[in-house]
Structure formats: structure tokens, C-alpha cells
N, C-alpha and C positions, 0 to 999 in steps of 0.2 A: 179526367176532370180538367179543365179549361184554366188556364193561369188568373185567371180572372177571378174565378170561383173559389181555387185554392187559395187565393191571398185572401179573397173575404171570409174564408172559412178561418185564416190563421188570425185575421182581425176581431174576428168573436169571439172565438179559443181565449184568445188573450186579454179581451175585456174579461169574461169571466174569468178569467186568472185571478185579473188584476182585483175585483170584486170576492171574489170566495178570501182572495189572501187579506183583504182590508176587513172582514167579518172578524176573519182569524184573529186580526191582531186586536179585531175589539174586544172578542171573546176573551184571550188571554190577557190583554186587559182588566178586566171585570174580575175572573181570575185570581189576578195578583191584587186587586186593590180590597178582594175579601167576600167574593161573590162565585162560593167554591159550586157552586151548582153551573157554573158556566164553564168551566174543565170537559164536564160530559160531552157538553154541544161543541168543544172545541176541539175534543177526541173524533164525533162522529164526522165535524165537517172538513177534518184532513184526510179521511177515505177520499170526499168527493174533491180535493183541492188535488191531491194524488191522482185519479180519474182523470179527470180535466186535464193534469199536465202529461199524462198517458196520452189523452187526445192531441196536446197540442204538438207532440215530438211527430205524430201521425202527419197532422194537418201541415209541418214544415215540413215532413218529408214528401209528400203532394207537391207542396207549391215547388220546391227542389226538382221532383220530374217534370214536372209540367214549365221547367226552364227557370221558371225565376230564379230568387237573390240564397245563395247557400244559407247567408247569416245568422237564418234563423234556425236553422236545421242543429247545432254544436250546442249555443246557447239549450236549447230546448231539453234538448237531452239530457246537459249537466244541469239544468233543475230540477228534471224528474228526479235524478240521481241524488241530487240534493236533500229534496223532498222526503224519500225514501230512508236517506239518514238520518233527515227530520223528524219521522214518525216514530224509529228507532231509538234516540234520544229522550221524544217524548213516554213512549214505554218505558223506559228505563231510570224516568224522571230526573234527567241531567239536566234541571232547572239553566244551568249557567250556558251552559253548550248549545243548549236547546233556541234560548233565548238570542245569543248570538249568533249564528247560526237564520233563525229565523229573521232576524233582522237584514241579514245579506240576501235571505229570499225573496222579500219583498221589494228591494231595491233592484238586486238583477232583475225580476220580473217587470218594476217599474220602467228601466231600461230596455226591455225585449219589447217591451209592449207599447214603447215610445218609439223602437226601431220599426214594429210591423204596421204600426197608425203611419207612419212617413212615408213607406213606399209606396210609390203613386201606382194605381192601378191602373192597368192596361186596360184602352180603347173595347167600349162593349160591343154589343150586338144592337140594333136600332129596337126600341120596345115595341115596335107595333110588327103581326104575322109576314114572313119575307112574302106573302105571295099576293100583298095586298097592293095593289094598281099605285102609282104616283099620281099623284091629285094637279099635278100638269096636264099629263096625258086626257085625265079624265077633261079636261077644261078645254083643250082643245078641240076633243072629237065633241 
């Protein structure tokens, strides 16, 4: 995969990070403020926030072979990591832990995801077929 491709792969990755985690905190939200049938959907949708940041350690390790910026590759990992202790707390319903804890998630993620939107992507491929004539040429003959 083309460094090009792998940073825009790590730039979706990330928006949707950044999106499933703002869910979350509405969810938990709702939650806390006495809307206990929103726990369920807050339980199902850190499977898929866990996924996602399974994808996104993937998607920096891509952009990492294919040359680019390490940065994102440490960051990534210690939030899956993170995460993972996330869902564990929530099982075990460590309201206070859980809570705190989640609150550093969506921050570091806010910053991973402010780090992979800035790095400027490298010079593409021209959009149109490479075998298609220069419209000079054509104008001259």
C-alpha cells in the first residue's frame, strides 16, 4: 500500500475514532443523568470503538512501512491498550475509574486525530488513465 493510501486510511480510522468516542460519551451521558436504557447501547458500542482502534494500530502500522511519520504507530497502541482496560472497568462497574479513564480517551484520541488530520499527504498519482495522450500533442498533429 502506497504512503498516500495508508495516511488516508489512518485519517478515517481516526475520524471514526473520533465519532464512535463522542457517541460514547453521549451515551454515558444519558446514563448518568437517569436514562439507564442507554448503558446497553453504551456497552454494545465499545465492542465496535475497540474494533476500530484494533483497525487503527493496523492502519499506523501500514503508514510506518510504507515510510511515513512513526508517531502514530505508540500513540495507537496505548489506546487500544487503554480501551481494553476501558471495557474492563466498565464490566466490573468502576464507575469512578471508568469515568476517569474515559475522559483521558477521548482526549488522547482528540490529539492522535489532530496529529494524523496535519500530516500533509504526499503528491498523488494524476486522476486521469497514465496512457491517455497529452492534449498538446493532440493539438499539434
Amino acid at each position: 500500500m502506497s504512503l498516500r493510501r495508508s495516511l488516508l486510511a489512518v485519517r478515517v480510522v481516526a475520524l471514526l475514532q473520533s465519532v464512535l468516542l463522542l457517541a460514547q460519551v453521549a451515551l454515558a451521558g444519558g446514563f448518568l443523568g437517569g436514562h439507564f436504557d442507554m448503558l446497553e447501547m453504551h456497552g454494545m458500542l465499545a465492542r465496535g470503538v475497540v474494533g476500530v482502534a484494533m483497525v487503527m494500530a493496523v492502519a499506523a502500522c501500514l503508514v510506518r512501512r510504507a515510510g511515513g511519520p512513526s508517531s502514530f504507530l505508540a500513540p495507537s497502541v496505548l489506546l487500544l491498550i487503554a480501551l481494553l482496560g476501558q471495557v474492563v472497568l466498565g464490566v466490573k462497574h468502576s464507575v469512578p475509574a471508568h469515568v476517569v479513564l474515559g475522559v483521558t480517551i477521548v482526549a488522547a484520541t482528540a490529539m492522535l486525530t489532530q496529529r494524523v488530520m496535519a500530516t500533509p499527504l504526499p503528491p498523488g498519482d494524476s486522476p486521469g488513465p497514465p496512457d491517455t495522450p497529452d492534449r498538446e500533442s493532440e493539438l499539434v498533429a
